[in-house]
Phi, psi and omega in degrees: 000316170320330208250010182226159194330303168003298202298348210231359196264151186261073191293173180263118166339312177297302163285347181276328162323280186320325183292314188288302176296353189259331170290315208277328178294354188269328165294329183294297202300307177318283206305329187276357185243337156305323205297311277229294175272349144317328179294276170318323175269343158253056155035032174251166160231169208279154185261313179217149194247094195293320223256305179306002181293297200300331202273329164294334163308300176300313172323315188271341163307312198281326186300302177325312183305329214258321177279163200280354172284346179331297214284016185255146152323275203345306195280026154281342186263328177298333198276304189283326193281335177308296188314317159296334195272337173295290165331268155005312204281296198319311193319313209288320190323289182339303188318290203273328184305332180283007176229063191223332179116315186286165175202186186241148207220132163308127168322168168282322207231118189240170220222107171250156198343316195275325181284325162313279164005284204263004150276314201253032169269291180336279193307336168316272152299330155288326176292323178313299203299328184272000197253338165286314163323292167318334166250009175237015176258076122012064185299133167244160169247095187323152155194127167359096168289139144236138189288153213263154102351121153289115166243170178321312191296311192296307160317325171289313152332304203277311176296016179270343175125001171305104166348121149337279187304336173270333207282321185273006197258000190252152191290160128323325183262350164282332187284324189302296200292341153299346182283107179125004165344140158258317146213181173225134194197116166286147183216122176264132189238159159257147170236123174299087177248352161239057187292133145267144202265131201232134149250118180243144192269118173230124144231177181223073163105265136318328201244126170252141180248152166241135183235160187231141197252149148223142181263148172312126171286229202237034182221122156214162166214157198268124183253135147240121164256115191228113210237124193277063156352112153246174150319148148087007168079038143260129191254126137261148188222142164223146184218113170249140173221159175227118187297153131226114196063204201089159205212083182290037190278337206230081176025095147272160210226138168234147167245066162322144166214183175106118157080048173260028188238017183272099185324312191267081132293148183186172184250119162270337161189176192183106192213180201220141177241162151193174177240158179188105141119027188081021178250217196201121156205160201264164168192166179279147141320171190247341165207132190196145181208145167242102166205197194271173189212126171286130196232136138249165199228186177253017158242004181131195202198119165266161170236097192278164170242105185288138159271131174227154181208208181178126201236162194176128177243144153315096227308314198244040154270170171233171141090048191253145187206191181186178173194135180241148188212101178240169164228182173179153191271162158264134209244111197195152200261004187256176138268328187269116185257142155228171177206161167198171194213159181206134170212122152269111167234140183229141162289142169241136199251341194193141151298346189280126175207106161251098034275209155291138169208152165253123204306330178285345159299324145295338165274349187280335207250022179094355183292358172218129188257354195025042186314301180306336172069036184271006183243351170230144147313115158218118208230189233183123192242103153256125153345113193316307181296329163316307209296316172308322189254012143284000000 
């Protein structure tokens, strides 16, 4: 259960009791109806009934557990007497069996302590490992890429300076909600995730400063960020990423941020590509939300509105990507604007995540700081009318 959604999921105390308690009395009621006939095949009758005892101790420990006094010390002592009284019960089972004939006889074949052990360290650890593969492969549902027609919408777009390569992943019904642009304009990132770390020494007399540069390895993604300029200070952004090289298989977690205090914020599409086996196909993300997240401060707790999602390809795909295409008004009493959009992406390298975590849960709650910013985007938009009164 650690290593699968489970673990995050929030049931309510009261059912996971109930659940618990309905197994273990079901085992006392099975045993006792073994019992029952074991009794029965030596012609004896049973004197007193130990195992329906232990299943009312129990019922009243959870009841006890269950009362408004739980949080007092005091109901540590009513609680240790349920228990004694369970044991007790059990003790007796042993009791009566013994003028029944039965007894307990050493195995042919014994199995020792160090062998024991070290299968169910195996199983154990084999069960974590298959159920984190399994829940952290992300399944998608596929469907054929064709390539689009150039029309008249797509064709305006490109000459305004609209990515090629992004251009083809949008629908007919996204060029429509695109239409009447006032300009457009893209910024291209390589995102690092297995960066070389390089250092240079420069000095100046006494003092050398050192600063460090880094080059690409062998995981990277070409990140373009591309802002759509409409009337009336609606901005549409699109964040496009294409991995080169790498291997995205085990839920990668993205974060959008910029304009996070903007009511109409909203995800207008969004979709994930790759190729297998020579062919081209699309999927839905396996997660993806635009909504609000409480950041507290030491001035009180906002609520920004995030895009956050979580990804996954097919093990023996290529050629992987994706685009979130969002809008939002700028809340201003002008056209002269600045804007800016951030896209934060983090790799997962292993399927092992003990507990189970969901990766965009971990970047909300800080487990990835992106100082360096070699894993994130962050670009800046100024407004055709900004632009004029420089």
């Amino acid at each position: 259960m650690i290593s699968t959604p489970l673990s995050i999921e929030n049931f309510s105390e009261f059912a996971i009791g109930s659940v618990m308690l309905l197994f273990q009395i079901g085992m006392f009621l099975i045993f006792r109806a073994a019992l029952k006939e074991v009794f029965k095949k030596a012609g004896r009758t049973m004197k007193t009934d130990p195992l329906l005892g232990a299943s009312w101790w129990t019922a009243a420990a959870f009841l006890i557990a269950l009362s408004p006094f739980s949080n007092s010390w005091l109901i540590f002592i009513p609680m240790m007497i349920c228990y004694i009284l369970i044991v007790r019960s059990l003790f007796r089972v042993g009791e009566q069996l013994d003028g029944t004939g039965y007894f307990l006889i050493n195995a042919p074949v014994k199995i020792s302590n160090r062998t024991f052990g070290r299968m169910y360290f195996l199983i154990a650890i084999g069960t974590v490992i298959m159920c984190s593969v399994y829940y952290n492969h992300l399944k998608l549902e596929p469907q054929e890429y064709s390539i689009p027609k150039t029309t008249e919408a797509r064709q305006n777009l490109l000459d305004m300076g609209f990515p090629a390569e992004a251009l083809k992943y949008l629908t007919d019904e996204d060029l429509t909600m695109l239409s009447g642009a006032l300009n457009v304009e893209s910024f291209t990132k390589l995102l690092m995730f297995d960066p070389k770390r390089i250092e240079h020494q420069v000095g100046f007399g006494n003092y050398t400063q050192i600063n460090h540069t880094y080059e690409a390895g062998n995981k990277n993604i070409e990140v373009t960020t591309v802002y759509i300029e409409m009337p009336e200070n609606v901005v549409y952004v699109l964040q496009y990423f294409s991995w080169k090289g790498g291997w995205p298989v085990w839920q990668d977690g993205i974060m959008i941020s910029g304009e996070n205090q903007a009511n109409d914020k909203q995800v207008v599409s969004s979709s994930l590509f790759y190729t297998k086996k020579g062919k081209e196909y699309t999927a839905d993300f396996p997660r993806l939300v635009c909504e609000r997240v409480p950041i507290n401060t030491m001035f009180g707790t906002y609520y920004h509105l995030l895009i956050t999602g979580a990804l996954s390809y097919p093990f023996s795909s290529e050629d992987q990507g994706g685009y979130v295409l969002y809008r939002y008004r700028v809340e201003t009493d002008s056209d002269i604007y600045l804007t800016h959009s951030t896209l934060s992406y983090v790799h997962l390298v292993s399927p092992l995540q003990i507990p189970y975590r969901r990766t965009e849960d971990l970047i909300l709650s800080g487990a990835y700081t992106f100082v360096d910013e070699l894993q994130q985007h962050y670009t800046t938009y100024d407004s055709l009318e900004y632009r004029d009164i420089e």
